[in-house]
C-alpha positions, 0 to 999 in steps of 0.5 A: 500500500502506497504512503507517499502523498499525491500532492506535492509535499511544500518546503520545510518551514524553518525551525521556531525561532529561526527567520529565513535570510531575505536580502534587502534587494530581494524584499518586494517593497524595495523593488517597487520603490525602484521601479517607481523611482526609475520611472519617475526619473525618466518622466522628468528627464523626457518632461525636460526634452519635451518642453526645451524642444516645444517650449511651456507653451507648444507643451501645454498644447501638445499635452491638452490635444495628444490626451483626446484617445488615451481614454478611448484607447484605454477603455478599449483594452480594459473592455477586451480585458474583462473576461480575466481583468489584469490589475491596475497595477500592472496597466499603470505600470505598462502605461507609465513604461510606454509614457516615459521609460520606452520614450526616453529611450525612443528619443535619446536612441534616435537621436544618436543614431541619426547624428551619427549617421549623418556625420558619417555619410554626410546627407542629413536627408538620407540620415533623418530617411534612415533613421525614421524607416529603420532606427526608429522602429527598431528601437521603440518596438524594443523599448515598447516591448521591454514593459511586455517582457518584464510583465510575462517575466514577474506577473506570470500569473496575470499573464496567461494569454493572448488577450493579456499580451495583447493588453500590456502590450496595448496600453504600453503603446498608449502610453509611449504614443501619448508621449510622441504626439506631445512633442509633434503636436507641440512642435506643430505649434510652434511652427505655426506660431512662427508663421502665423497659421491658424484653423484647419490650414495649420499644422497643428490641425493636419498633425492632429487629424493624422495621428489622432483622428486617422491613425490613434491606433498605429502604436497599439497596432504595433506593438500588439503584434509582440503582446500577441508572440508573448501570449501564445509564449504563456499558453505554450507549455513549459517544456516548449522552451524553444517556442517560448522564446520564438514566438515573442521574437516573432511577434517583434519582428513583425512588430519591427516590420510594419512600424518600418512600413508605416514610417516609409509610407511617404517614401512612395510618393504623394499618396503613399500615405493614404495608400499603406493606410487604406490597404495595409493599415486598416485591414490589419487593423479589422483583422487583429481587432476581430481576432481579440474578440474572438479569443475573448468570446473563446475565453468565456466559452472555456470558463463554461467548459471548464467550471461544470466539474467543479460543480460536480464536485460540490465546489460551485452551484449547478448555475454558476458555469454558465452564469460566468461564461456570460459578461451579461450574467456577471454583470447582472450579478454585481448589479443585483449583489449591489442592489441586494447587499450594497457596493461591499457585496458587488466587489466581492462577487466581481472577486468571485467571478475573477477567481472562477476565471482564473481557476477555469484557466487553470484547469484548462492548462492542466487539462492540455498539459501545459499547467506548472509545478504549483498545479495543485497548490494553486488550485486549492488557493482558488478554490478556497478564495472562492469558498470565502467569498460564495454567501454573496456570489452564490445567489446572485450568479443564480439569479443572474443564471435564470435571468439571462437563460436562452427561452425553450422554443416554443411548439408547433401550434395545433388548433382543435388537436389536428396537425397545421397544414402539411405537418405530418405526425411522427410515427409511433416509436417502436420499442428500445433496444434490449430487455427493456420497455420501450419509449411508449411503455413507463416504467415503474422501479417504485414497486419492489416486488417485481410487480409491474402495473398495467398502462393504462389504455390509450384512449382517442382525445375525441369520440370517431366522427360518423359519416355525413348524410345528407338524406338523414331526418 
C-alpha cells in the first residue's frame, strides 16, 4: 500500500525561532520603490526634452490635444480585458513604461543614431530617411516591448494569454504614443506660431487629424503584434522552451516590420500615405481587432467548459458555469449583489467571478498539459478564495443564471388537436433496444416486488366522427 502523498509535499518551514535570510534587494517593497523611482526619473528627464524642444507653451498644447484617445484607447483594452481583468497595477505600470521609460529611450536612441549617421555619410536627408524607416522602429518596438517582457517575466500569473499580451502590450503603446504626439503636436505649434497659421490650414490641425483622428491606433497596432508572440509564449507549455522564446521574437519582428512600413509610407510618393493606410493599415487593423474578440468570446466559452466539474464536485452551484461564461450574467450579478447587499457585496462577487476565471484557466492548462509545478497548490488557493467569498456570489450568479437563460422554443401550434397544414405526425416509436420497455411503455422501479402495473389504455382525445348524410331526418 502506497504512503507517499499525491500532492506535492511544500518546503520545510524553518525551525521556531529561526527567520529565513531575505536580502534587502530581494524584499518586494524595495523593488517597487525602484521601479517607481526609475520611472519617475525618466518622466522628468523626457518632461525636460519635451518642453526645451516645444517650449511651456507648444507643451501645454501638445499635452491638452495628444490626451483626446488615451481614454478611448484605454477603455478599449480594459473592455477586451474583462473576461480575466489584469490589475491596475500592472496597466499603470505598462502605461507609465510606454509614457516615459520606452520614450526616453525612443528619443535619446534616435537621436544618436541619426547624428551619427549623418556625420558619417554626410546627407542629413538620407540620415533623418534612415533613421525614421529603420532606427526608429527598431528601437521603440524594443523599448515598447521591454514593459511586455518584464510583465510575462514577474506577473506570470496575470499573464496567461493572448488577450493579456495583447493588453500590456496595448496600453504600453498608449502610453509611449501619448508621449510622441506631445512633442509633434507641440512642435506643430510652434511652427505655426512662427508663421502665423491658424484653423484647419495649420499644422497643428493636419498633425492632429493624422495621428489622432486617422491613425490613434498605429502604436497599439504595433506593438500588439509582440503582446500577441508573448501570449501564445504563456499558453505554450513549459517544456516548449524553444517556442517560448520564438514566438515573442516573432511577434517583434513583425512588430519591427510594419512600424518600418508605416514610417516609409511617404517614401512612395504623394499618396503613399493614404495608400499603406487604406490597404495595409486598416485591414490589419479589422483583422487583429476581430481576432481579440474572438479569443475573448473563446475565453468565456472555456470558463463554461471548464467550471461544470467543479460543480460536480460540490465546489460551485449547478448555475454558476454558465452564469460566468456570460459578461451579461456577471454583470447582472454585481448589479443585483449591489442592489441586494450594497457596493461591499458587488466587489466581492466581481472577486468571485475573477477567481472562477482564473481557476477555469487553470484547469484548462492542466487539462492540455501545459499547467506548472504549483498545479495543485494553486488550485486549492482558488478554490478556497472562492469558498470565502460564495454567501454573496452564490445567489446572485443564480439569479443572474435564470435571468439571462436562452427561452425553450416554443411548439408547433395545433388548433382543435389536428396537425397545421402539411405537418405530418411522427410515427409511433417502436420499442428500445434490449430487455427493456420501450419509449411508449413507463416504467415503474417504485414497486419492489417485481410487480409491474398495467398502462393504462390509450384512449382517442375525441369520440370517431360518423359519416355525413345528407338524406338523414
Amino acid at each position: 500500500m502506497a504512503t507517499t502523498s499525491a500532492y506535492p509535499i511544500p518546503p520545510e518551514a524553518p525551525a521556531p525561532g529561526e527567520l529565513r535570510r531575505v536580502r534587502w534587494w530581494q524584499r518586494r517593497a524595495i523593488r517597487a520603490a525602484g521601479l517607481v523611482i526609475l520611472l519617475a526619473l525618466s518622466g522628468l528627464v523626457i518632461l525636460a526634452l519635451v518642453r526645451e524642444q516645444t517650449g511651456t507653451e507648444g507643451f501645454l498644447v501638445g499635452l491638452g490635444l495628444a490626451t483626446v484617445p488615451v481614454p478611448l484607447l484605454v477603455a478599449a483594452f480594459r473592455w477586451l480585458d474583462r473576461v480575466a481583468p489584469a490589475p491596475w497595477r500592472n496597466l499603470l505600470f505598462s502605461f507609465a513604461w510606454g509614457a516615459c521609460a520606452a520614450a526616453l529611450i525612443a528619443i535619446v536612441a534616435n537621436s544618436f543614431a541619426i547624428r551619427w549617421i549623418a556625420t558619417a555619410t554626410a546627407d542629413p536627408t538620407s540620415a533623418d530617411t534612415l533613421g525614421a524607416t529603420v532606427i526608429a522602429p527598431v528601437v521603440e518596438e524594443s523599448a515598447k516591448a521591454a514593459a511586455v517582457l518584464l510583465v510575462f517575466l514577474f506577473r506570470r500569473r496575470d499573464f496567461t494569454g493572448v488577450v493579456d499580451g495583447v493588453v500590456t502590450a496595448g496600453v504600453t503603446a498608449t502610453g509611449f504614443a501619448f508621449t510622441e504626439n506631445i512633442l509633434y503636436l507641440g512642435n506643430a505649434f510652434v511652427t505655426d506660431q512662427l508663421s502665423q497659421d491658424s484653423g484647419l490650414a495649420s499644422v497643428t490641425a493636419a498633425t492632429f487629424f493624422v495621428r489622432v483622428v486617422m491613425s490613434p491606433f498605429a502604436h497599439p497596432l504595433f506593438t500588439v503584434l509582440t503582446g500577441i508572440g508573448f501570449g501564445i509564449a504563456a499558453y505554450s507549455a513549459p517544456r516548449l522552451r524553444v517556442r517560448r522564446v520564438l514566438l515573442p521574437l516573432t511577434g517583434l519582428l513583425l512588430a519591427m516590420g510594419v512600424h518600418a512600413l508605416w514610417n516609409g509610407s511617404a517614401v512612395f510618393g504623394q499618396y503613399g500615405f493614404f495608400t499603406v493606410y487604406a490597404l495595409f493599415m486598416l485591414p490589419c487593423f479589422g483583422l487583429l481587432t476581430w481576432l481579440a474578440i474572438w479569443t475573448r468570446q473563446r475565453e468565456l466559452r472555456m470558463i463554461s467548459a471548464e467550471l461544470p466539474v467543479y460543480a460536480a464536485a460540490g465546489w460551485l452551484t449547478p448555475p454558476e458555469p454558465y452564469a460566468l461564461g456570460s459578461m451579461r450574467a456577471r454583470a447582472l450579478a454585481r448589479d443585483y449583489a449591489s442592489y441586494t447587499w450594497g457596493k461591499a457585496a458587488a466587489r466581492t462577487v466581481a472577486e468571485y467571478e475573477t477567481h472562477a476565471t482564473s481557476l477555469a484557466f487553470l484547469r484548462h492548462r492542466g487539462r492540455k498539459g501545459r499547467a506548472g509545478a504549483d498545479f495543485v497548490a494553486r488550485e486549492r488557493e482558488l478554490l478556497h478564495r472562492l469558498w470565502e467569498r460564495r454567501e454573496p456570489a452564490r445567489p446572485a450568479l443564480a439569479y443572474a443564471a435564470r435571468a439571462t437563460a436562452p427561452v425553450p422554443p416554443a411548439l408547433p401550434y395545433t388548433m382543435y388537436g389536428r396537425p397545421p397544414y402539411g405537418y405530418q405526425a411522427p410515427t409511433p416509436y417502436g420499442p428500445g433496444p434490449g430487455p427493456g420497455p420501450g419509449h411508449a411503455q413507463p416504467t415503474y422501479a417504485a414497486f419492489p416486488y417485481g410487480q409491474q402495473p398495467q398502462a393504462y389504455p390509450v384512449t382517442q382525445p375525441y369520440p370517431a366522427a360518423q359519416a355525413y348524410n345528407p338524406y338523414r331526418t
